[in-house]
Each structure stands twice: as C-alpha cells, then as structure tokens.
C-alpha beads as a LAMMPS data file, in Angstrom:
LAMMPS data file: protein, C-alpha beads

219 atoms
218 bonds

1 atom types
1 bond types

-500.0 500.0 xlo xhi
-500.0 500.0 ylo yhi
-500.0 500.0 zlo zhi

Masses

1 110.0

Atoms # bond

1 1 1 27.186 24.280 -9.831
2 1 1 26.612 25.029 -6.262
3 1 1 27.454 22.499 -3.640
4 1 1 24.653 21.046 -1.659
5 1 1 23.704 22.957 1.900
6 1 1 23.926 20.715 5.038
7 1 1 21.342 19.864 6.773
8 1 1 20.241 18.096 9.755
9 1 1 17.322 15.728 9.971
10 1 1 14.751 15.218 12.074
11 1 1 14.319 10.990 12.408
12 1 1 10.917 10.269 11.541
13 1 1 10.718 6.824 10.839
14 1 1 7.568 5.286 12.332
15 1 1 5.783 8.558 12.353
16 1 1 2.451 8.156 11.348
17 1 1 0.920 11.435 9.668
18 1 1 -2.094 11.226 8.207
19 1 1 -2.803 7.820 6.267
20 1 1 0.776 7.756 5.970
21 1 1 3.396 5.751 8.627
22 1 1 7.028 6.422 7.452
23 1 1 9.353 3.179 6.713
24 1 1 12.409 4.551 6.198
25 1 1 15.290 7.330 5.041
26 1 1 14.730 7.873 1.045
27 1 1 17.455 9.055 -1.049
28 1 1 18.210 13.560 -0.700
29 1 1 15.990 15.397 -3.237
30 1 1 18.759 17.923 -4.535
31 1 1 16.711 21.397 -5.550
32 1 1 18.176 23.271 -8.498
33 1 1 18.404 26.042 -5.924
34 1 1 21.106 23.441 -4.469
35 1 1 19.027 23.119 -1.518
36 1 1 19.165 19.392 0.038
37 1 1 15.596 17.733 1.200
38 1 1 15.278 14.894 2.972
39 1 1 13.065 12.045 1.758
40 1 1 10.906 9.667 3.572
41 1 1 9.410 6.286 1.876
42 1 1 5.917 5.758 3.585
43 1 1 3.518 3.514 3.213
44 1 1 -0.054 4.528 3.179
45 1 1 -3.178 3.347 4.746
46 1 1 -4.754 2.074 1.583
47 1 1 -1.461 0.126 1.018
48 1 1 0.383 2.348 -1.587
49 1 1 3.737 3.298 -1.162
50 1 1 4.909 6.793 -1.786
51 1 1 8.442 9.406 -1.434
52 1 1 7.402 12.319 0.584
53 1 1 10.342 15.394 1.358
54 1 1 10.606 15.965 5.053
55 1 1 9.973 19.378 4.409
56 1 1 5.858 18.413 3.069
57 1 1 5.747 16.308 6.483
58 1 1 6.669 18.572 9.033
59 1 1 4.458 21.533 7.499
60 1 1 1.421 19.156 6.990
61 1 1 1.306 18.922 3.443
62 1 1 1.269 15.464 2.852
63 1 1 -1.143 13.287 4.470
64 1 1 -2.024 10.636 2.321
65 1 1 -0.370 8.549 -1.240
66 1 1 -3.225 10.733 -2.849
67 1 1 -5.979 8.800 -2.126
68 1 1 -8.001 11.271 0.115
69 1 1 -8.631 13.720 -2.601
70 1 1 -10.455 10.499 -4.645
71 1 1 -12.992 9.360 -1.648
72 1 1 -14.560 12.700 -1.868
73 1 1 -18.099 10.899 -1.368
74 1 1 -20.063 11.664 -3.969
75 1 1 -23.818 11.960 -3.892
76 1 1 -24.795 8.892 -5.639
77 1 1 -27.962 8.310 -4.197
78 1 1 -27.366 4.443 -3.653
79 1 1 -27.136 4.431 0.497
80 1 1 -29.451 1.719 1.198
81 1 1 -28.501 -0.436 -2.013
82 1 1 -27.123 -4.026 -0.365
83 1 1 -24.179 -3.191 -3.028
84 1 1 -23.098 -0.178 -0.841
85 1 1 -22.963 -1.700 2.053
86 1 1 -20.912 -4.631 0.565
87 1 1 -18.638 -2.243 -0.813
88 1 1 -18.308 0.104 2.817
89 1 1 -17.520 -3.493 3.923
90 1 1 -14.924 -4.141 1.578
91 1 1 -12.532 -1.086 2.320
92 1 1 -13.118 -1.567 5.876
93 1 1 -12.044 -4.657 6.221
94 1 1 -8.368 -3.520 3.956
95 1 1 -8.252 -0.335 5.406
96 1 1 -9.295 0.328 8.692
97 1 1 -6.738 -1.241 10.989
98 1 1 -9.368 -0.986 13.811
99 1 1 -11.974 -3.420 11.828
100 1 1 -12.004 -7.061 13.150
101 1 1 -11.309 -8.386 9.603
102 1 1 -8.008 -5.949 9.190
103 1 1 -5.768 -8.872 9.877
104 1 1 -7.012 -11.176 7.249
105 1 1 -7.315 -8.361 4.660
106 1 1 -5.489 -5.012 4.699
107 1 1 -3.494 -6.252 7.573
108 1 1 -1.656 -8.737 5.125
109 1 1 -1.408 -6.308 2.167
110 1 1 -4.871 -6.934 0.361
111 1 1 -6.054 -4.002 -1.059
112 1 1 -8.352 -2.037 -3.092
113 1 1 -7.554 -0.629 -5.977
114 1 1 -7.879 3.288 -6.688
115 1 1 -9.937 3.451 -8.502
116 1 1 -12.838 1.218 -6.400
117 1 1 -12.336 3.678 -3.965
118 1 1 -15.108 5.727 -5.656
119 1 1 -18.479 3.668 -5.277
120 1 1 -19.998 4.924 -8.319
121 1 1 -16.716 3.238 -10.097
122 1 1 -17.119 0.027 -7.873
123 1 1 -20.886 -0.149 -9.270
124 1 1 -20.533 0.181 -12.738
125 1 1 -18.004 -2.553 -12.954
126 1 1 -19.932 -5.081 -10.651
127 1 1 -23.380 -3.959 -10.942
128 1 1 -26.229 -5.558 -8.218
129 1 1 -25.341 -8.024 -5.863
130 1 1 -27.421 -11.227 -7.015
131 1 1 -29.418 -13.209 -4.409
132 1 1 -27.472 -15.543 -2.318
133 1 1 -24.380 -14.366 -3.255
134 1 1 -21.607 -12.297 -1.984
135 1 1 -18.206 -10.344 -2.851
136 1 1 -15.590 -12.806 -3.945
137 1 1 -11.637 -12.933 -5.194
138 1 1 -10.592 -14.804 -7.710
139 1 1 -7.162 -14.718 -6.900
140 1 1 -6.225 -14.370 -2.969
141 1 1 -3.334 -12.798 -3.210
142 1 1 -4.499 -10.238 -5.173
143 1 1 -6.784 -7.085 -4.517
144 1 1 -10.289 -5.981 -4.794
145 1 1 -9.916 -4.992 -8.771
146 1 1 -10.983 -5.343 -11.824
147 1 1 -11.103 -8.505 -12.911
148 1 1 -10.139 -10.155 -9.810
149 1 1 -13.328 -10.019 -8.503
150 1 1 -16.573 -11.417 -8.509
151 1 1 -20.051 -12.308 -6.961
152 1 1 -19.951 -15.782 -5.518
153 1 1 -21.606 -18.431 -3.484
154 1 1 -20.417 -18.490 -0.353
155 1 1 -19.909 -22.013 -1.042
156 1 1 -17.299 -21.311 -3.810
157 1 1 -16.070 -18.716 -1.258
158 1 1 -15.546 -20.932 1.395
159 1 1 -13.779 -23.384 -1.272
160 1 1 -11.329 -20.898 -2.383
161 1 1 -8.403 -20.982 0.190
162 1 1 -6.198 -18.600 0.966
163 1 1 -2.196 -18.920 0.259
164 1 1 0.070 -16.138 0.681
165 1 1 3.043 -15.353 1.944
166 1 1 3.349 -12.461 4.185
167 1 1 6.315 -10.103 5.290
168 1 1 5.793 -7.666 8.321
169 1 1 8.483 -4.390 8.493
170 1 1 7.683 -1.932 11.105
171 1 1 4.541 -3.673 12.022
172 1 1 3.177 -3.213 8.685
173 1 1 2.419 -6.586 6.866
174 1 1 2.021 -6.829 3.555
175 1 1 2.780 -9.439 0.340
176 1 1 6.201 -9.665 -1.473
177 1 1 4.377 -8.058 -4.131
178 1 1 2.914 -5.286 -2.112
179 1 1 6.562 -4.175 -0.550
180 1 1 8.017 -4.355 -4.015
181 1 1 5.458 -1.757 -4.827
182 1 1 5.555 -0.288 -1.558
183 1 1 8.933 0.314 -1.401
184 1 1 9.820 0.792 -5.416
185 1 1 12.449 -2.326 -5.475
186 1 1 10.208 -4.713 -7.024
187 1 1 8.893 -8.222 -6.097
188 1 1 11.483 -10.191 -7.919
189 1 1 14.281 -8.425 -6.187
190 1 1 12.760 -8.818 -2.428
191 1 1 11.996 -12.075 -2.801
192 1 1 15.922 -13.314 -4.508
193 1 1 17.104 -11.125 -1.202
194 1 1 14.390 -13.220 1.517
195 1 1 15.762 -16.123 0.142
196 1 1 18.911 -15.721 0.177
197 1 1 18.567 -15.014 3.926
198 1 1 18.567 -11.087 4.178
199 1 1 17.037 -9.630 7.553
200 1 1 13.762 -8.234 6.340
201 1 1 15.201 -4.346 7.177
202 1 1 17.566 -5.100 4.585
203 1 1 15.171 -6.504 2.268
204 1 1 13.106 -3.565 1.587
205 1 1 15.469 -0.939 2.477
206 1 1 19.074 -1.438 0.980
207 1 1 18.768 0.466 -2.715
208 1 1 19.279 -1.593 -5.710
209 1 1 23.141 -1.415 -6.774
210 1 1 23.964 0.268 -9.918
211 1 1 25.288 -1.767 -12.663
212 1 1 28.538 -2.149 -12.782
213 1 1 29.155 -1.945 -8.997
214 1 1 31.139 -4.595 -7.088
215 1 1 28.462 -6.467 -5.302
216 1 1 28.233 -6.637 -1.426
217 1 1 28.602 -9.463 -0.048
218 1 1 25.416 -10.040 1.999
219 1 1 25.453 -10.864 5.807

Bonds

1 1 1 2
2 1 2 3
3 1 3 4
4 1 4 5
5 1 5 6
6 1 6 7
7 1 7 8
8 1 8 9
9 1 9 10
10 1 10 11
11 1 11 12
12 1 12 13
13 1 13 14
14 1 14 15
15 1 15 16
16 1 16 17
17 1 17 18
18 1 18 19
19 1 19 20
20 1 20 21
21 1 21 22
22 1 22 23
23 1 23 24
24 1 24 25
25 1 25 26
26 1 26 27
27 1 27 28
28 1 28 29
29 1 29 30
30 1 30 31
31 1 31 32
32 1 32 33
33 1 33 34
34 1 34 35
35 1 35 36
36 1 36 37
37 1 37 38
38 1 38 39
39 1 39 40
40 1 40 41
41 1 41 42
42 1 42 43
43 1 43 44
44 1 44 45
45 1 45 46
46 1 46 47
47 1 47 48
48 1 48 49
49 1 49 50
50 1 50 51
51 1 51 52
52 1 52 53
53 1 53 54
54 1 54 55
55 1 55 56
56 1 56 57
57 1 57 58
58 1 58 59
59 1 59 60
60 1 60 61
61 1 61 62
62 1 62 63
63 1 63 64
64 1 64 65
65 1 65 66
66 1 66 67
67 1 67 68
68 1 68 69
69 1 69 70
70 1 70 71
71 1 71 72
72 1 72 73
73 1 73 74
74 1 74 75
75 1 75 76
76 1 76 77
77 1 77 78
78 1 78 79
79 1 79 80
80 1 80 81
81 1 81 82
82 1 82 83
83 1 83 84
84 1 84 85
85 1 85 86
86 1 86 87
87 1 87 88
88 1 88 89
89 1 89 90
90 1 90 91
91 1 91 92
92 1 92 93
93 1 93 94
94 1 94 95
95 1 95 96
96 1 96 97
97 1 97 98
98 1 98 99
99 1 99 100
100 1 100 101
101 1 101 102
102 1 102 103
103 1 103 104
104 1 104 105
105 1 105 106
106 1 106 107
107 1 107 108
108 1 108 109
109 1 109 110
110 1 110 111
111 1 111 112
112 1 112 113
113 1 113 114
114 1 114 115
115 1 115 116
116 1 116 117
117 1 117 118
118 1 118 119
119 1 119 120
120 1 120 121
121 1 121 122
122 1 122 123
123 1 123 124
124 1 124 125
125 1 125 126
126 1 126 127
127 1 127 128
128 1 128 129
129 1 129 130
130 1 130 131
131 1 131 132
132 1 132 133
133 1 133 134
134 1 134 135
135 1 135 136
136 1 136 137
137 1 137 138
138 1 138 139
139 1 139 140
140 1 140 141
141 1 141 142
142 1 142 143
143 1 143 144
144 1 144 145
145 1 145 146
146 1 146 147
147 1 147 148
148 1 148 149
149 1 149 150
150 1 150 151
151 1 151 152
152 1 152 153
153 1 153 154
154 1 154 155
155 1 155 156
156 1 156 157
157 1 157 158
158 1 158 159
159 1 159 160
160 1 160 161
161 1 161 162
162 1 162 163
163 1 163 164
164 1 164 165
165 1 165 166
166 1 166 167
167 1 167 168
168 1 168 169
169 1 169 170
170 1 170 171
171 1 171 172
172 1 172 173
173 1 173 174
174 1 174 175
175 1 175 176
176 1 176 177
177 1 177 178
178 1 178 179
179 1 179 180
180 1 180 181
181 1 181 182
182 1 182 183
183 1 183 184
184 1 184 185
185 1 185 186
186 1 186 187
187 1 187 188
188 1 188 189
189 1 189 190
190 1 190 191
191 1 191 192
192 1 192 193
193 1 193 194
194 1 194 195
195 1 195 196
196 1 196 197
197 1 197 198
198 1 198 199
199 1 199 200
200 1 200 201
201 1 201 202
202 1 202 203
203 1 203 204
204 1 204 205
205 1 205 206
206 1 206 207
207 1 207 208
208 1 208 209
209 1 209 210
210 1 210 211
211 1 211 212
212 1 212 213
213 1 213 214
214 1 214 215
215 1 215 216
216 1 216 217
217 1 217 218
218 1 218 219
C-alpha cells in the first residue's frame, strides 16, 4: 500500500464560507489513491455540524451542511397566510444572526429542524394558526420540531421559562446537546469533560480515546 503524500495546510479555522464557519482541524481523509485531505469540522448556520475536506472549501464546493438545496422556495401559494409569516419568523429568529431575537434563539443553539425548513412541511404538521394564539415550545431546550411544538396562549408562553445551559466556542453558542451533535462527540461525553473542568477548546475538540488506550490525564 502506498504511503500517504505530504501535504501542507492552509489554517482555516474561523473561516466562514457560505453558511458554514469552520471550528476546527478534523481527522486526514486518506484517498485510496493514497492522497491525504485535510478535514475541517464546521458548524453551519442552521446549527448542524458537518466534516468538509479542505480541498471542497477552497474550490467552493461546500457551502452549506446541505440545507440550501432543501429551502428551494417552493410555490405554495400561502404568502399572505398569518402561518407564513409565523413560520419566516421562526427561522429568522434561529438563523439569521443579524435578527434581534438571534441571541435568545439560534444564538444559543435553538434550531429548526430540516425538515421545517420547507413551509409546505411546517404546514401540514401545524396547520392554521388559531385566534389569539401563537408559536410555542414545549420543551425550551429543544428545537422547532415535531412534536415539540405547538400553538399557545401567550399566556402559557409567557409561563413557560426558559432553562438551558449554554457553551460558546469560537463565538458560536450553542447547548451541550447541540455541540455533541455539532461536533460528533456526543452530549454525554462533553458534558463528563465540562465538569470535570476541561477548557471548553478541549471539550469539543480532543477526539474520543480508543478503547484500550491509557487515559490522559486531563489538565
């Protein structure tokens, strides 16, 4: 078997590129060929996480976890229906760091699920919006999704308080939960490390040891 080519490697963490901002180095992506690529875990605007090869970066490739080729609007004919407008609102407010809600929403790793991102998909799961009422999660640390989600008095929305604990990494901020997906270690594993008083780099970035490796002692 041929032995892996050197390469050198452009640093791109915090490059933005598209939807996508790049967290850190990902492990080589060895081609059969023998060729070495260098990987790049990003995190994209709508809050996935995703492995992109240098290589897709620099030639322009990649710009997104996938998501772009799904909001493809389609011509649904429901523009002035107050359910529309709700739902615009929604991935706004969890995708658009420029919106004033982005903090409270996106901005601390709320997000909307992939399938939602399609209107006509959003409508057939939550039909009108009733009078009075208005878009409401069951669960706050959870997403807009399935389930999770429902139409609500702003009295019971006002009533349901939000608890969460958020972690920012290269000013992205985002749930335990979200950088275990984010970043492919898991929630369990991010949150035995933050408690055991890892620096948040370390957290999401040091690889999960193999079994049967001596374990590091941490810092």
């Amino acid at each position: 078997m041929a032995k892996p080519r050197r390469m050198s490697v452009v640093d791109r963490v915090g490059e933005r590129h598209g939807r996508l901002i790049v967290l850190f180095r990902a492990e080589n992506k060895v081609e059969p060929s023998g060729a070495v690529r260098a990987q790049w875990r990003c995190v994209c605007d709508c809050g996935n996480g995703v492995t992109v090869t240098g290589h897709a970066i620099a030639r322009g490739n990649t710009k997104s976890c996938g998501c772009l080729n799904r909001e493809k609007e389609a011509k649904h004919g429901q523009y002035r229906n107050p359910v529309y407008r709700v739902w615009k609102a929604m991935k706004q407010r969890c995708l658009n760091p420029n919106h004033d809600g982005f903090d409270g929403y996106g901005g601390r790793g709320i997000t909307v699920c992939a399938e939602w991102l399609k209107f006509e998909n959003f409508y057939r799961d939550m039909g009108d919006l009733p009078a009075g009422m208005t878009l409401e999660r069951k669960d706050n640390e959870k997403g807009y999704e399935p389930g999770n989600v429902i139409w609500a008095s702003r009295l019971v929305q006002a009533n349901n308080k939000r608890s969460n604990v958020s972690v920012t990494f290269r000013d992205q901020t985002h749930t335990q939960a979200e950088w275990g997906r984010i970043t492919g270690l898991g929630k369990a594993a991010i949150k035995r490390r933050l408690d055991a008083g890892w620096p948040v780099e370390r957290a999401l970035t040091e690889p999960l040891q193999t079994t049967g490796l001596r374990r590091r002692r941490m810092d």
